[in-house]
N, C-alpha and C positions, 0 to 999 in steps of 0.2 A: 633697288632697295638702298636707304641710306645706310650710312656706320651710324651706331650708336655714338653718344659723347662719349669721351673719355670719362669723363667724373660720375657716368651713372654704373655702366657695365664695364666688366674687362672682358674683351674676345680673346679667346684661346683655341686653339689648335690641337685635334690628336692625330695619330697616325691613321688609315682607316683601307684595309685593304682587300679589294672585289676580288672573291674567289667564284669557284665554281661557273657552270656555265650560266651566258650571259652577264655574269660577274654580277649576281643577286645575293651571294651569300656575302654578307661584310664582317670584317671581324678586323681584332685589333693586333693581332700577330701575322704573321706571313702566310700566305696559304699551304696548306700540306702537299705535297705532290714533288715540291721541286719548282714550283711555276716562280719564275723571279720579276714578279708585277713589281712597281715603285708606289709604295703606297701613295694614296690620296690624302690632301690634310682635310678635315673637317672641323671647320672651324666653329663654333657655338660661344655663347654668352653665359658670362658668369655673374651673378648681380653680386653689389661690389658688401661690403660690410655693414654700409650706411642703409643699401636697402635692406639686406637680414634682419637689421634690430627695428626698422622701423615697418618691416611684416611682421616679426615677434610682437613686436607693442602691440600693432594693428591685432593679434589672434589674439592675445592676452585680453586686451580693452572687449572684443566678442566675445570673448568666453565669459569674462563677468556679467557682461551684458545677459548673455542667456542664463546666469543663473538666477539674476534678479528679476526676468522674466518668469520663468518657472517657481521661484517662489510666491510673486503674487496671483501665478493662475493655480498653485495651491490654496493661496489664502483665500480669492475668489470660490473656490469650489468647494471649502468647508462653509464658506461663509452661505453658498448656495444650499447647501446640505443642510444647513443648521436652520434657512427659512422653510426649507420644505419639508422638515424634518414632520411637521402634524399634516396628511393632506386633510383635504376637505372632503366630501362627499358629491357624487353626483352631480348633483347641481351646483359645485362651485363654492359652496357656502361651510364654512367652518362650523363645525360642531360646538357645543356650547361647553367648557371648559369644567362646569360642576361634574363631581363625579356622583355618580348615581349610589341612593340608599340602598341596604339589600339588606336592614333591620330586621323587619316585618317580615319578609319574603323566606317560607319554607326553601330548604336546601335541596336542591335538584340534583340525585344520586343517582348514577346508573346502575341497570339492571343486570343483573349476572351475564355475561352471555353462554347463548343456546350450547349443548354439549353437541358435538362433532354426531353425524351418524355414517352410519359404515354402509358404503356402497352396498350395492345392490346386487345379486348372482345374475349371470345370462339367464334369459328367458328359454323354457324349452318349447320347442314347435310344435304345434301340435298337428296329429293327423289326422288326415280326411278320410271322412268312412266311403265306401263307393258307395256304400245305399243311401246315405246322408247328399249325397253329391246328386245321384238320379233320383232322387227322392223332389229334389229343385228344382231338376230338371222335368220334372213331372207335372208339377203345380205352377210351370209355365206356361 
């Protein structure tokens, strides 16, 4: 792996010290226990000032960017709204834009409606005469 240039990044160092077993836990202070490991440096990149402002610009410049995106797929979709705002019928074809007379034409008033009726009582069973019963069974 190469070094970075100096004029882009600055590498820096922190302390970085494997505790626990197989030395998986890493932390930035000394391990608990008493264990007197020397810590590791770990070293990482810091991007320098000149990249900061020119990421800033760079989100700044996108951020405008998507508002003026979003504004015109608003403008587009009132402006879509407002063509399809009559549809047409069926077949495709737009209805004729005259609005119809209703001069002449008696006023079409609803009927009262029907009054509620009140359920019904259980039916009672009725019973069977035995001679009613062999009586049918007779004239079989």
């Amino acid at each position: 792996m190469q070094a970075p240039a100096q004029g882009q990044t600055q590498t820096q160092s922190s302390p970085l010290y494997r505790c626990g077993p197989e030395g998986r836990d890493l932390r930035d202070s000394p391990c608990p226990g008493g264990k007197k490991d020397e810590p590791t440096k770990l070293q990482y990149e810091q991007p320098s000032a000149a990249q900061t402002a020119a990421a800033q610009a760079q989100s700044a410049r996108e951020a405008k960017l998507a508002d003026a995106m979003e504004r015109e797929r608003l403008q587009q979709e009132a402006r879509d709204r407002q063509a399809n705002a009559k549809a047409g019928s069926i077949d495709g074809r737009m209805k004729s834009q005259e609005p119809k007379s209703t001069a002449g034409e008696p006023s079409k008033k609803r009927a009262a409606p029907k009054p509620h009726k009140a359920p019904k009582g259980p039916k009672e069973k009725k019973k069977k005469n035995k001679a009613s019963a062999q009586g049918a069974q007779s004239t079989s």
